[in-house]
KOLVOKE-652210 format. One record per residue (C-alpha): residue number from 1; residue in three letters; x, y, z. Coordinates in Angstrom, 1 decimal, padded with zeros to 4 digits. Layout:
  resi  resn      c1      c2      c3
   NUM   ALA       X       Y       Z
...
//
This chain:
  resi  resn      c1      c2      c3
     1   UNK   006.9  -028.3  -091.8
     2   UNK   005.5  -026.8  -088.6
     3   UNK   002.5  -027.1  -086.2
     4   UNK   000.4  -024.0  -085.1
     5   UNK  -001.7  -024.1  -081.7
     6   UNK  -004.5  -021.4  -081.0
     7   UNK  -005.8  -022.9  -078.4
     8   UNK  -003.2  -022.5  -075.4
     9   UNK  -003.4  -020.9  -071.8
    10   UNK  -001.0  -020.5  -068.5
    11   UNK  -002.4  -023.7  -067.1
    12   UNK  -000.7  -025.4  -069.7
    13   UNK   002.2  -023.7  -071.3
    14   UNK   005.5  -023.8  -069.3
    15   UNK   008.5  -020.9  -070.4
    16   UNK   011.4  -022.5  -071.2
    17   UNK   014.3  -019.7  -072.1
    18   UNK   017.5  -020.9  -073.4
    19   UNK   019.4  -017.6  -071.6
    20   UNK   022.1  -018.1  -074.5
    21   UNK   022.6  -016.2  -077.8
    22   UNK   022.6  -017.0  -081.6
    23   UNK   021.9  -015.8  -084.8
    24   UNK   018.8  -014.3  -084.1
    25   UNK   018.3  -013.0  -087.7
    26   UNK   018.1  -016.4  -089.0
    27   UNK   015.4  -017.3  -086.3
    28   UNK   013.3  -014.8  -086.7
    29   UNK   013.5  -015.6  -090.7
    30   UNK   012.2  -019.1  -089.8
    31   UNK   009.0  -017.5  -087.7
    32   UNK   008.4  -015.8  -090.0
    33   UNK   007.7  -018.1  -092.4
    34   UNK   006.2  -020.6  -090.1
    35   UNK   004.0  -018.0  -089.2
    36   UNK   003.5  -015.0  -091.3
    37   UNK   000.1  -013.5  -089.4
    38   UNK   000.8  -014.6  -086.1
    39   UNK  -001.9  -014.1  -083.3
    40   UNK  -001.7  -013.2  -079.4
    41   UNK  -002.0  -016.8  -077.7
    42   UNK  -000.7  -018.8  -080.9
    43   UNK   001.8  -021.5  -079.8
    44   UNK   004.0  -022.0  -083.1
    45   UNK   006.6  -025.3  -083.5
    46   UNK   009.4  -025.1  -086.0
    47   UNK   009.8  -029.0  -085.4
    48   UNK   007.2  -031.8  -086.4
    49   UNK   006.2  -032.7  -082.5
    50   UNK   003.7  -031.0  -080.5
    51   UNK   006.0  -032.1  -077.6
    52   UNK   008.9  -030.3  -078.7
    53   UNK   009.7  -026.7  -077.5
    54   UNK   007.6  -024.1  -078.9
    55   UNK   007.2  -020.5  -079.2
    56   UNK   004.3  -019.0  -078.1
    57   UNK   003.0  -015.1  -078.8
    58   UNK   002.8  -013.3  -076.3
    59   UNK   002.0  -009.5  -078.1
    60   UNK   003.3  -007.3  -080.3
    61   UNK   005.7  -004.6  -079.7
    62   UNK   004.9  -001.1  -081.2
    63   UNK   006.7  -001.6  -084.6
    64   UNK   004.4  -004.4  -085.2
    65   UNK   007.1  -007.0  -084.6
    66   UNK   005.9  -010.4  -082.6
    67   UNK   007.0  -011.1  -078.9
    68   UNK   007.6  -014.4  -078.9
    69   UNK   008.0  -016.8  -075.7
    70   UNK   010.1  -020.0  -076.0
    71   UNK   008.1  -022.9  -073.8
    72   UNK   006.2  -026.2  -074.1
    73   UNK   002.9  -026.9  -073.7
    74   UNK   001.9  -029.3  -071.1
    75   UNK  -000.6  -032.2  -073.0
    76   UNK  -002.9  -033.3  -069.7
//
């Protein structure tokens, strides 16, 4: 199960990186299928909590693939 957000701006959303690598394959597998038609400004969680990191997109790089941000959204 995962959460989507479309409504999410820079007053609220805080990067996170991890700086660290890992099977990135598998990962992008997973967004996939949380997300198959993702949209610029969509804040996507792979977890069931809003409050737990998410991954936010940011655009879309020539080949079509997603750029994805990892970050949390600030709940005011």
């Amino acid at each position: 199960m995962h959460y989507q957000n479309t409504n999410s701006n820079k007053s609220n959303w805080m990067p996170k990186p991890l700086g660290r690598k890992g099977d990135l394959n598998s990962w992008i597998e997973r967004m996939e299928q949380a997300c198959p038609n993702p949209k610029k400004g969509q804040v996507v969680w792979l977890e069931n909590d809003k409050n737990s990191i998410g991954y936010k997109v940011l655009g879309f790089k020539k080949n079509g693939s997603t750029i994805w941000q990892r970050g949390q959204i600030i709940w005011h």
